[in-house]
C-alpha positions in Angstrom: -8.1 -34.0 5.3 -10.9 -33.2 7.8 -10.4 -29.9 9.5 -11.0 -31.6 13.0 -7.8 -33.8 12.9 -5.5 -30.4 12.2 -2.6 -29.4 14.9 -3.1 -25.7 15.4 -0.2 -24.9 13.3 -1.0 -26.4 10.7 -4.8 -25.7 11.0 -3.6 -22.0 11.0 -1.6 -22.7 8.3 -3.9 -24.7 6.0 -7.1 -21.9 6.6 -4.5 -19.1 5.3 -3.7 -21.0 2.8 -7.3 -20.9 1.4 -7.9 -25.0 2.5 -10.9 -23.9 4.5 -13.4 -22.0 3.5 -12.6 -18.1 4.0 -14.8 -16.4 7.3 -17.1 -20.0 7.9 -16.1 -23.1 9.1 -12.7 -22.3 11.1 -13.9 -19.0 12.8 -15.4 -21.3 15.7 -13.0 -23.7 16.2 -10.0 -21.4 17.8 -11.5 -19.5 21.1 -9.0 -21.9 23.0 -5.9 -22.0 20.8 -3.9 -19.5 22.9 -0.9 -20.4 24.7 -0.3 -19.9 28.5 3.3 -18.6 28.4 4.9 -15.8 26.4 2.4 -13.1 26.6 0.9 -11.4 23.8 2.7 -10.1 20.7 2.5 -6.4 20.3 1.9 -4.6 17.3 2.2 -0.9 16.7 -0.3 1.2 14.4 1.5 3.9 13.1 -1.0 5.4 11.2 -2.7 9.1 9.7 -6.2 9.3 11.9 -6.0 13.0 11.4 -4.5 15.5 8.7 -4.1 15.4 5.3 -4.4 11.7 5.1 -7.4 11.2 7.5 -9.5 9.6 4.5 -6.7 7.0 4.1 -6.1 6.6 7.5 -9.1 5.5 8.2 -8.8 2.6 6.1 -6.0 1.8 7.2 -6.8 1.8 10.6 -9.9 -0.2 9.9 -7.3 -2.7 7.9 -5.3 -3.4 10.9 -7.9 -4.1 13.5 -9.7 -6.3 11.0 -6.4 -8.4 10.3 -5.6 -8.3 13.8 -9.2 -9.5 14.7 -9.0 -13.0 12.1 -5.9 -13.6 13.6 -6.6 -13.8 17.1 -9.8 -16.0 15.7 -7.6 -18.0 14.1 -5.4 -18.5 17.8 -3.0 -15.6 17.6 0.6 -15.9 16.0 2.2 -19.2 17.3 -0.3 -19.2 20.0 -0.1 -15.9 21.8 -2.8 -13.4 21.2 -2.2 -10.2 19.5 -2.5 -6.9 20.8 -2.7 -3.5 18.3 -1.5 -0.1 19.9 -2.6 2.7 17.7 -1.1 6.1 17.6 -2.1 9.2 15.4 0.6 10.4 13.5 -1.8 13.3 12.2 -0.3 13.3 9.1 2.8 15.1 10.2 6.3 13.8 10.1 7.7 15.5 13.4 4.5 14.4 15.0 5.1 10.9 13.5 8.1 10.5 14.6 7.3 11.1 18.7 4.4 8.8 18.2 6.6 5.7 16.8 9.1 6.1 19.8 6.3 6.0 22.3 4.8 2.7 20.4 8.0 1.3 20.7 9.8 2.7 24.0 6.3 3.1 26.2 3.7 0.7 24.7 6.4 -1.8 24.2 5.3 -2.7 20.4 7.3 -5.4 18.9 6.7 -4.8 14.7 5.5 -1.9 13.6 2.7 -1.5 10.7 3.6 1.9 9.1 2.2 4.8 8.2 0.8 5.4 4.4 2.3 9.4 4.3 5.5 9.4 2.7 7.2 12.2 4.5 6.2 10.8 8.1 7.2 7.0 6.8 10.8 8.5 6.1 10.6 10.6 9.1 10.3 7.1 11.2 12.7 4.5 9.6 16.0 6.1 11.0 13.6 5.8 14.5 12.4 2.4 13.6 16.2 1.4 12.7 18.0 3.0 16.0 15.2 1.5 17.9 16.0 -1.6 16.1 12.4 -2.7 15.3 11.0 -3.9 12.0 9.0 -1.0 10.4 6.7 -2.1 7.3 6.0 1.2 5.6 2.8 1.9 3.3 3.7 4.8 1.5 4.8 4.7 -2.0 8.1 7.1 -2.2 10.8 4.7 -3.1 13.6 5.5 -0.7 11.8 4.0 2.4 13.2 0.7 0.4 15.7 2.3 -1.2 18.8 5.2 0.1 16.6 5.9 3.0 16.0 2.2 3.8 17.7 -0.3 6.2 17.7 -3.9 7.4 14.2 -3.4 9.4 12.3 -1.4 6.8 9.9 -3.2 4.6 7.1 -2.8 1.9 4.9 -5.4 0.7 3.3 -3.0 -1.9 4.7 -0.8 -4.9 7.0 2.2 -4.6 7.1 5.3 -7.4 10.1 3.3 -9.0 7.7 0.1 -9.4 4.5 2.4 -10.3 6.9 3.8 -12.8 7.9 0.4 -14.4 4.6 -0.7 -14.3 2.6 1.9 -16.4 4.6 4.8 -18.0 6.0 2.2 -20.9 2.7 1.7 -21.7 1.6 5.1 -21.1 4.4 6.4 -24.0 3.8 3.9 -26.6 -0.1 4.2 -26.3 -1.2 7.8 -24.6 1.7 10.4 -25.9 5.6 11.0 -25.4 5.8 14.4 -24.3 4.8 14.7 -20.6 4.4 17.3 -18.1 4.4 16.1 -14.6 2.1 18.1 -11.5 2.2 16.9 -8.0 2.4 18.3 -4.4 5.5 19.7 -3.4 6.7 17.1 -1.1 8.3 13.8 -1.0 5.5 11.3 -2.7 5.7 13.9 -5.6 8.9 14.5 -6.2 10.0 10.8 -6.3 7.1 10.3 -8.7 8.7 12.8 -11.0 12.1 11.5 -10.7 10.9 7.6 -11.2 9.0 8.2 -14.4 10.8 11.2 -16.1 13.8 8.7 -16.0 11.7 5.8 -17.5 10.2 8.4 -20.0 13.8 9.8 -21.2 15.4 6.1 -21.5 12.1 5.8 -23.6 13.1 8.8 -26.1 10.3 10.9 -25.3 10.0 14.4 -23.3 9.6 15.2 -20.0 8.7 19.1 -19.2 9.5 20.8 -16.2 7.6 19.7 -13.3 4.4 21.7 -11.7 5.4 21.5 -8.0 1.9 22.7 -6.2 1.8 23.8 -2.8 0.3 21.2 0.0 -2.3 24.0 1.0 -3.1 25.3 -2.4 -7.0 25.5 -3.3 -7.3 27.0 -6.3 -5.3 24.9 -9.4 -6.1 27.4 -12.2 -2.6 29.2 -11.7 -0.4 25.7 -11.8 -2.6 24.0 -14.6 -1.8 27.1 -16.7 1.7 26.5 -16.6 0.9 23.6 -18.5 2.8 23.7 -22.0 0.6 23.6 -24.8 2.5 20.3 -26.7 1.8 18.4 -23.3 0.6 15.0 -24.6 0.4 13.3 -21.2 -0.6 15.1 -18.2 0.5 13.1 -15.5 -1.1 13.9 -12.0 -0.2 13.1 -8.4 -2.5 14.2 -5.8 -4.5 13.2 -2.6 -8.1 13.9 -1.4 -9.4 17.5 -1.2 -6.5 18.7 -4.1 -7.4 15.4 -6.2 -10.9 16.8 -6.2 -9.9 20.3 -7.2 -7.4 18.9 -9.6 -9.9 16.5 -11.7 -12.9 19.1 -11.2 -10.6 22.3 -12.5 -8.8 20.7 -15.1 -11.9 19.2 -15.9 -13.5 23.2 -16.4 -10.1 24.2 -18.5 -11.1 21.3 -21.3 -7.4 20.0 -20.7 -8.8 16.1 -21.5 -9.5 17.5 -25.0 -6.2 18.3 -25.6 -3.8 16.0 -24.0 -4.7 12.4 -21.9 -4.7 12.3 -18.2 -2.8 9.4 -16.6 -2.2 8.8 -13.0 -1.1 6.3 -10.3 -3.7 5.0 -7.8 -3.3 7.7 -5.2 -4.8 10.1 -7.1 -8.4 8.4 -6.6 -7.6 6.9 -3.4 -11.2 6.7 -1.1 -12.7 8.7 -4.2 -15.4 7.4 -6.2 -15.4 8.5 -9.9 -18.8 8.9 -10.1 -18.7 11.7 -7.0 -16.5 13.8 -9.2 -19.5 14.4 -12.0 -17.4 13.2 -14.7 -14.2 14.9 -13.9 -12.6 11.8 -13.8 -13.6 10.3 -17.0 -11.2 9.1 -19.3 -8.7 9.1 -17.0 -6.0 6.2 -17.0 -4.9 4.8 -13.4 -2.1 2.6 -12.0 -4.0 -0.1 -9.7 -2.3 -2.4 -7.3 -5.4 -3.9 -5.9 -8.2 -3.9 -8.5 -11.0 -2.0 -7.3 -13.5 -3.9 -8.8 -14.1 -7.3 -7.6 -14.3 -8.9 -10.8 -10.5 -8.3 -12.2 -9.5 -10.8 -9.2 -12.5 -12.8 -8.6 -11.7 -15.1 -5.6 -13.2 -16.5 -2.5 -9.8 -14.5 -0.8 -10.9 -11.3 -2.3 -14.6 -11.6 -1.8 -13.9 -12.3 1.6 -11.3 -9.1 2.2 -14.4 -7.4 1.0 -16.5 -8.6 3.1 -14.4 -8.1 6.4 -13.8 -4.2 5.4 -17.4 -4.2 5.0 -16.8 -2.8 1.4 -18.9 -3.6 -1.7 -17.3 -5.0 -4.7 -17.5 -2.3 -7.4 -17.1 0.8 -6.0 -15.5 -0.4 -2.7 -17.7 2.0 -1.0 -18.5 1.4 3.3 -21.8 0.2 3.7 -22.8 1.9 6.6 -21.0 5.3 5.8 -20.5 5.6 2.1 -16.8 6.2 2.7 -14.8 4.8 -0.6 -12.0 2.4 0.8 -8.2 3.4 0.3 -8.2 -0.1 -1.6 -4.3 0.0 -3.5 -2.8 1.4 -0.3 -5.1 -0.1 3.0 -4.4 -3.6 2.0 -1.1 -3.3 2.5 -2.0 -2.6 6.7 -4.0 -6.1 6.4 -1.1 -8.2 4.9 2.0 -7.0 6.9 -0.3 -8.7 9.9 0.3 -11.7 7.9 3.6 -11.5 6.9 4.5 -10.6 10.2 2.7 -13.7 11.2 4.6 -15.8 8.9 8.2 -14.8 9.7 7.5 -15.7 13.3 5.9 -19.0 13.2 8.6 -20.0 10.5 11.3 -18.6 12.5 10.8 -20.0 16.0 10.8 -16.4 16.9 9.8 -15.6 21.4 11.4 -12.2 22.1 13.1 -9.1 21.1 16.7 -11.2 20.8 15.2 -13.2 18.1 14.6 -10.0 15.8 17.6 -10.9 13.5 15.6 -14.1 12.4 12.1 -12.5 11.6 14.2 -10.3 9.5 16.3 -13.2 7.7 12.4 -15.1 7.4 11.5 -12.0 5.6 13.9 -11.4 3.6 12.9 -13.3 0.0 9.8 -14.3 1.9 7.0 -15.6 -0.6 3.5 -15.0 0.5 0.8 -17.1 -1.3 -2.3 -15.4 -2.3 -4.6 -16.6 0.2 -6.7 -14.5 3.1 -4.1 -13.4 4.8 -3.1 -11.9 1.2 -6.1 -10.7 -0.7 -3.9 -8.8 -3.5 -2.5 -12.2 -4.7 1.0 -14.0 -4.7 3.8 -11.7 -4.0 7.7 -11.7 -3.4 9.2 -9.8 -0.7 12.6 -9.0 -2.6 15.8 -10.2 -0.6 18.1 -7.6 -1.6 15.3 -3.7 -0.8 12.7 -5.5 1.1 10.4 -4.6 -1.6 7.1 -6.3 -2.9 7.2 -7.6 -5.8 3.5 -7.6 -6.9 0.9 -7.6 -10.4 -0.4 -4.3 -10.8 -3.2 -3.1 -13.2 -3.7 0.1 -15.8 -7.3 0.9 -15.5 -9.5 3.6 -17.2 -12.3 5.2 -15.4 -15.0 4.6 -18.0 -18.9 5.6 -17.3 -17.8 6.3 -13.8 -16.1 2.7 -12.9 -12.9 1.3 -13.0 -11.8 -1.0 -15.9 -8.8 -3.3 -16.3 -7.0 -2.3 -18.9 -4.0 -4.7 -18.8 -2.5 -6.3 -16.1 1.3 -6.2 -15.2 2.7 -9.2 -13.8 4.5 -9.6 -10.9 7.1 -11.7 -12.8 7.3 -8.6 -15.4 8.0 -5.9 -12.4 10.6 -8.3 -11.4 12.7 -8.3 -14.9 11.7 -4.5 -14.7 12.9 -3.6 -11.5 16.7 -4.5 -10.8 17.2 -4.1 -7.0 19.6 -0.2 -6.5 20.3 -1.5 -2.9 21.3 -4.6 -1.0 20.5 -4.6 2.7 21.0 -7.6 3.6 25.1 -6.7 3.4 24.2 -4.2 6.5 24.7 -6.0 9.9 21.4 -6.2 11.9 
């Protein structure tokens, strides 16, 4: 089909789709795509550019402007151009919450793209929910799609309950099956230690009581100490600055000679292992988004790449250095696109029509294309939940290496749904 006889939907449609090449032949086509009525589509950035989660943030900050960008290339969502509103929730739940109700109430954004930090994402549905505007979170504690979730929250990537199914049976039958769980005291954390100390029980093995550290806490020596001696599995769940201290002080106490170190990617989120000197060797890591290029080698993930200006070992910035937030940040590129989606296949125009972008999303497939770099996923019908492949890697010689890969199909036969949404009225 030549590329020139396309309608713009379908033009759209077919370049997303990967049936033009990625970034070259259909970026020039669409400067005059927009339509004349309607106005532009709003989208709020509810995102961490300061605090805690600055280093993430940034990413997926970054994330969201790029996808925004390609799709106003591409002629905007059914023809109107789209316009990103960014607020700073600094990494601070109260904070977070004020931001999101002046994204929605004073910049007038229509879909929200959702902040990474779990306490401020669970801070904002209730808002997001009262407001009645769909909220795509990005954090990974499971009740944003589960008790504390609603009709308008989604989550195309994995939650502790799906990190849990996808690793810690593996973990048990081939690391150790007495664990001892250390994470910050707060809500990414805790549901962490609830998600796999239940798949470790039903498993037969042993889960000791958790090291709860505090947010602020420096110095790890007095919490890794706790540590039992029979540990077999140390299972860590940190963020920046305390990841550093964690793998560098742990490191200094000899504890990978004794028991194996297992984690979920969040713990080396925008860190390279290389910059920790070998603290992080050895270390076994949940993936949702291979770091490395070559564990998903396609002209969809090359181009990602290339767009976040990334390179395709390390995913380090090349004009910074930064290390991209890669298993979270894609998640702020591809709820663009599935926001996308769900209006052009609903017929959606204003705020009335909300109850059929969330119908469109609910059970939504999105094909691994551009607009979704981390491959072919489900957005579950019942918990709004992504159903995606995930990957056990192993920091070896300072690099990530695929291990084995978890199917999406797999998480799905893994991961019953605990909640039904769609029986709430919207």
């Amino acid at each position: 089909m030549s590329k020139y006889r396309l309608n713009r939907r379908s033009f759209l449609s077919h370049a997303l789709s990967g049936g033009v090449a990625a970034g070259t032949a259909y970026l020039g086509l669409t400067r005059d795509l927009y339509a004349r009525d309607g106005g532009p589509i709003i989208l709020g950035n509810h995102c961490e550019l300061t605090g805690g989660f600055a280093s993430w943030g940034y990413w997926h900050d970054k994330a969201a402007k790029a996808a925004v960008a390609l799709v106003n290339e591409q002629g905007g969502i059914a023809g109107r151009k789209v316009e990103l509103v960014t607020e700073d929730t600094e990494s601070n739940p109260a904070t977070g919450t004020r931001k999101l109700r002046s994204l929605i109430e004073r910049s007038g954004a229509n879909f929200i793209v959702g902040s990474v930090h779990s306490g401020v994402m669970l801070s904002a549905i209730p808002v997001a929910t009262e407001l009645k505007t769909v909220y795509f979170s990005a954090g990974e504690a499971t009740e944003a799609t589960g008790s504390k979730g609603s009709r308008y929250s989604f989550r195309t990537g994995t939650d502790t309950y799906a990190l849990a199914a996808a690793g810690a049976p593996w973990a048990f039958e081939n690391l150790g099956k007495n664990w001892t769980i250390i994470s910050p005291d707060y809500a990414w954390g805790h549901s962490h230690y609830q998600e796999h100390k239940a798949v470790i029980e039903k498993l037969g093995g042993k889960v000791n009581d958790p090291i709860f550290v505090p947010l602020d806490a420096k110095d790890m020596v007095p919490y890794l100490a706790k540590i039992p001696q029979e540990t077999q599995v140390l299972f860590s769940v940190f963020f920046g600055a305390q990841s550093v201290a964690f793998y560098t002080q742990a490191k200094s106490m000899g504890l990978e000679k004794t028991m194996k170190m297992y984690s979920i990617c969040g713990t080396m989120e925008a860190i390279a292992p290389n910059d920790l000197q070998g603290a992080g060797e050895g270390v076994y890591i949940v993936e949702n988004f291979p770091r490395v290029l070559k564990y998903k080698d396609d002209e969809f993930h090359r181009e990602h790449n290339k767009r976040m200006g990334i390179d395709d070992v390390d995913a380090r910035e090349s004009n910074s250095q930064r290390v991209m937030a890669k298993s979270h940040a894609w998640q702020s590129w591809e709820n663009v696109f599935a926001i996308k989606q769900a209006i052009e296949t609903s017929g959606w125009k204003t705020k009335k029509d909300d109850k059929l972008v969330i119908e469109a999303l609910e059970g939504a497939k999105l094909a691994n294309s551009l607009g979704h770099p981390q491959g072919e996923k489900l957005l579950r019908r019942e918990d709004h939940s992504g159903m995606v492949d995930c990957y056990i890697s192993r920091v070896e010689n300072g690099k990530f290496e695929v291990k084995k890969k978890v199917t999406k199909e797999e998480m799905i036969k893994a991961l019953p749904p605990r909640f039904d949404f769609t029986k709430t009225a919207i």
